[in-house]
TIFIZA-278533 format. One record per residue (C-alpha): residue in three letters; x, y, z. Coordinates in pm, whole numbers, padded with zeros to 5 digits, always signed. Last residue first. Layout:
! residues N
alaXYZ ...
END
This chain:
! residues 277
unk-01094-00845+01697 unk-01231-00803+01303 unk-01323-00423+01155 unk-01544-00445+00928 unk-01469-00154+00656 unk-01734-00066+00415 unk-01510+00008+00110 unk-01568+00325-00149 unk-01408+00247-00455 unk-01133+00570-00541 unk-01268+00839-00780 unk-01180+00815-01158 unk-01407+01042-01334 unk-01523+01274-01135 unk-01289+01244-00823 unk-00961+01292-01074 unk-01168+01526-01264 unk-01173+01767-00970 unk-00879+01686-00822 unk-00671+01734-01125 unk-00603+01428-01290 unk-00291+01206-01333 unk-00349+01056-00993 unk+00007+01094-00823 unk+00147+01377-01002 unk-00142+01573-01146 unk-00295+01566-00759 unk+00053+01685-00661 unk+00000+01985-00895 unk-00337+02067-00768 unk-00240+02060-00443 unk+00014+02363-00468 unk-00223+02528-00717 unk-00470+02480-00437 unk-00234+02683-00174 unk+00135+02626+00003 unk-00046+02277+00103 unk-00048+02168+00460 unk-00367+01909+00456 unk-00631+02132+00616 unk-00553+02427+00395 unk-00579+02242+00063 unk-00906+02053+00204 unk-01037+02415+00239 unk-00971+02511-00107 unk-01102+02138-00244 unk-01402+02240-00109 unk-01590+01949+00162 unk-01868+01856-00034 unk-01790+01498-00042 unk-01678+01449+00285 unk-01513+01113+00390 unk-01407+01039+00031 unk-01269+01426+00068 unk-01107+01372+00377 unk-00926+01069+00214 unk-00841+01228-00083 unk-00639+01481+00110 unk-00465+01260+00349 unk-00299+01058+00043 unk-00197+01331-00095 unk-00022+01466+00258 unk+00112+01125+00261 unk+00247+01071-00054 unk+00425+01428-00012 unk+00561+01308+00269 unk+00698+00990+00169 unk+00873+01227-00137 unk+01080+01449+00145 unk+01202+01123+00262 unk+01315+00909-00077 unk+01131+00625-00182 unk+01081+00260-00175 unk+01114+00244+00182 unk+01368+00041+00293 unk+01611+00127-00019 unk+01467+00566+00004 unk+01568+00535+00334 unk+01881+00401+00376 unk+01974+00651+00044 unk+01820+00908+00240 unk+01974+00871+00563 unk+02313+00818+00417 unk+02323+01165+00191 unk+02206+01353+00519 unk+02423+01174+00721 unk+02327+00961+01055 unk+02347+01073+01435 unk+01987+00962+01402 unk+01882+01331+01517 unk+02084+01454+01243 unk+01896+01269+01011 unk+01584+01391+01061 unk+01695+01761+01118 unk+01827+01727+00743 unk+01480+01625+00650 unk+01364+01991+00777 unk+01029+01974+01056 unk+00669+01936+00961 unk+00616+01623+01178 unk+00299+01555+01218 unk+00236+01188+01159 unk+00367+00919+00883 unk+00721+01145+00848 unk+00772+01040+01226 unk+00672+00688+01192 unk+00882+00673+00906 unk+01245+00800+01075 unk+01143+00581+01341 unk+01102+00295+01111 unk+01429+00436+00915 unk+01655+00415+01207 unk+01512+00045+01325 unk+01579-00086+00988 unk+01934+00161+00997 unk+02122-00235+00909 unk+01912-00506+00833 unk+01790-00679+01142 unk+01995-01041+01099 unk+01886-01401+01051 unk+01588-01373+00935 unk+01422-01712+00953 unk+01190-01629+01310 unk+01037-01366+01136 unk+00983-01593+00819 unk+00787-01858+01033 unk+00620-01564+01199 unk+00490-01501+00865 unk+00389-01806+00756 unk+00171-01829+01111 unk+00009-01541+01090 unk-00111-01614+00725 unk-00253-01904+00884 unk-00383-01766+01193 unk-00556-01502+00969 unk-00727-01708+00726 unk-00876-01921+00978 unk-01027-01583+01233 unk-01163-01538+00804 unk-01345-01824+00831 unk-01414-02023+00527 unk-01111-02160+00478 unk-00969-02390+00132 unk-00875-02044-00034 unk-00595-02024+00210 unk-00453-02355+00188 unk-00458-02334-00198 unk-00288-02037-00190 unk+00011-02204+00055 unk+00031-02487-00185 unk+00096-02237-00465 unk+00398-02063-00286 unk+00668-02144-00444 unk+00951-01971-00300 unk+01272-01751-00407 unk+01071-01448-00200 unk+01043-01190-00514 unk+01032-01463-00784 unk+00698-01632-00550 unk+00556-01284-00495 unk+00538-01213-00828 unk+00614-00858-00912 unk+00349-00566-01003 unk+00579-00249-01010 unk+00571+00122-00959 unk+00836+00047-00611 unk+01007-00353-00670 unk+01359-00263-00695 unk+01340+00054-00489 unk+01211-00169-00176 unk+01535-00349-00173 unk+01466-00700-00080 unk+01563-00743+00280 unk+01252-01016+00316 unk+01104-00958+00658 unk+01256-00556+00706 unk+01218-00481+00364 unk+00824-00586+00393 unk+00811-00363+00651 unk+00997-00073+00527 unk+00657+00172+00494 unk+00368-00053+00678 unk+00292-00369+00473 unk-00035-00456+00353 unk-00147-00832+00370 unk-00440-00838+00071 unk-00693-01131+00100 unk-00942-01113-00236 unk-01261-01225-00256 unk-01398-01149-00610 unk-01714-01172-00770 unk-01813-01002-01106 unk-01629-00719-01306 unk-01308-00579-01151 unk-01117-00316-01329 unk-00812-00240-01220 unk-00610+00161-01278 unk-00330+00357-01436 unk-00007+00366-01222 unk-00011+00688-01060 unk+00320+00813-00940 unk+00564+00701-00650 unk+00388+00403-00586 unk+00523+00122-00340 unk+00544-00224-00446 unk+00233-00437-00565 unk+00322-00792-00478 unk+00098-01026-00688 unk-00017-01438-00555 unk-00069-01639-00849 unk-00446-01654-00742 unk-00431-01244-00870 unk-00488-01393-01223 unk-00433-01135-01436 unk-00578-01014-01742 unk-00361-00722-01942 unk-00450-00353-02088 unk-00160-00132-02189 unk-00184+00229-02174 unk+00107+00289-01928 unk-00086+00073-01668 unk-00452-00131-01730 unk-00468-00403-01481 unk-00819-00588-01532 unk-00894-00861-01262 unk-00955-01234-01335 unk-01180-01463-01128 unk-01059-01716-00978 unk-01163-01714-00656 unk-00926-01667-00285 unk-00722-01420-00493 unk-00407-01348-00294 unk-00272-00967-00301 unk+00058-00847-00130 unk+00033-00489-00067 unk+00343-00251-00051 unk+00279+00087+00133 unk+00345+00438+00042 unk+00110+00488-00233 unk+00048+00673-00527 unk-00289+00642-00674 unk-00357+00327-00899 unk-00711+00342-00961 unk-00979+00110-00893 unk-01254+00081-01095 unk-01570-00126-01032 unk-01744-00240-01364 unk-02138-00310-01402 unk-02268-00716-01408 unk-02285-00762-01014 unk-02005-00558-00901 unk-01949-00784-00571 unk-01655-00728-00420 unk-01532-00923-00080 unk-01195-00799+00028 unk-01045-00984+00331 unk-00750-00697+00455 unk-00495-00817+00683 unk-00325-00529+00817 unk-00021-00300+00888 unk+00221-00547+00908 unk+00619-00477+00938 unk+00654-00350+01283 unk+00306-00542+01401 unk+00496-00876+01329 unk+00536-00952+01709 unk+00173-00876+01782 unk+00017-01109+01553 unk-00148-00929+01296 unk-00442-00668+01285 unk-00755-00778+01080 unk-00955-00601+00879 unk-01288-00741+00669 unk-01364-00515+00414 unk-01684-00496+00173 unk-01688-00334-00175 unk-02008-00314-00345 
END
């Protein structure tokens, strides 16, 4: 059983913060598994108990200790799966597309399909601030703290990195409805094709056209966790696609399975969310 306690951040760092996300799993003595599906959005993960989590990518199996504090970047393909057995609460601060760009300016295609260390990505150590977290038992606790690291590191930057605010529009755009050309994009930021998407594809992790394929994926398994016997056929429709062959192929991309099999044997955790004011 997955439950989720959601938090939104402090109101100046609601351009680079989605959420704060208190995970509390409980799988008793059974497995819970969590695939990798693409993603948009970076997540950095602090275990608040130490117990170990499964990351299985590329075939290889490995332990890890998420109280050393992960960053997952932004997924452009599927990147196997976790398996958690036993009792975890686990804070996860999830960036909106560029965000984390945006506080750090670390290019987001170094760290995209990968599982960095927070501390190597920053130049910090950041053990003391772990063991601050995992020493409150209110989650309204948890959340001024983290608020208040980050808003230290808002006030650090110096600069706004160059297109930031270009791209976030650019984003916020390719996150909704637009179904417009990529080259209309960037002519409405007085900005070149070739520019936009290089400016993009550093702040975001990947290029344009490939953020909205994310999304539309991303869209589809959601209506589908929502309704269960929704046809895939329909969800194809509702979501954009050319047809199901059109879906099907993205499914391959970004879940390995069809969407079938990918929902049979691999289907995402489902979370109660609680949502915190």
């Amino acid at each position: 059983m997955v439950i989720s306690f959601t938090s939104l951040p402090a109101l100046p760092l609601r351009n680079y913060i989605k959420w704060y996300c208190l995970r509390e799993i409980d799988t008793g003595n059974a497995e819970l598994i969590k695939p990798l599906f693409a993603d948009d959005e970076s997540i950095l993960a602090l275990a608040l108990t130490d117990t170990p989590v499964l990351y299985n990518t590329e075939g290889i199996s490995r332990w890890v200790d998420l109280r050393d504090r992960h960053l997952f970047g932004p997924q452009t393909v599927f990147n196997g799966y976790q398996i958690f057995k036993g009792k975890y609460k686990l804070l996860c601060i999830e960036f909106i597309p560029g965000g984390f760009y945006s506080l750090f300016n670390v290019p987001m295609s170094y760290i995209r399909n990968q599982l960095w260390s927070f501390d190597d990505v920053i130049g910090q150590n950041m053990v003391n601030w772990n063991d601050q977290l995992a020493g409150l038992n209110q989650f309204s606790d948890i959340v001024r703290n983290v608020d208040s690291f980050f808003l230290q590191q808002l006030i650090r930057k110096q600069t706004t990195p160059k297109y930031s605010k270009q791209v976030a529009w650019a984003c916020h755009q390719l996150c909704g409805n637009y179904n417009g050309e990529i080259n209309q994009l960037a002519r409405t930021l007085n900005m070149s094709l070739r520019n936009f998407e290089q400016q993009f594809t550093e702040q975001v992790g990947m290029p344009p056209v490939l953020l909205r394929r994310v999304k539309r994926f991303q869209k589809a398994v959601a209506m589908k966790l929502r309704n269960p016997n929704l046809p895939w056929t329909s969800i194809a429709y509702d979501c954009n696609y050319y047809d199901q062959m059109h879906l099907i192929r993205d499914f391959k991309i970004f879940s390995s399975l069809s969407p079938s099999a990918a929902f049979r044997q691999m289907p995402p955790p489902v979370e109660k969310f609680v949502k915190i004011d």
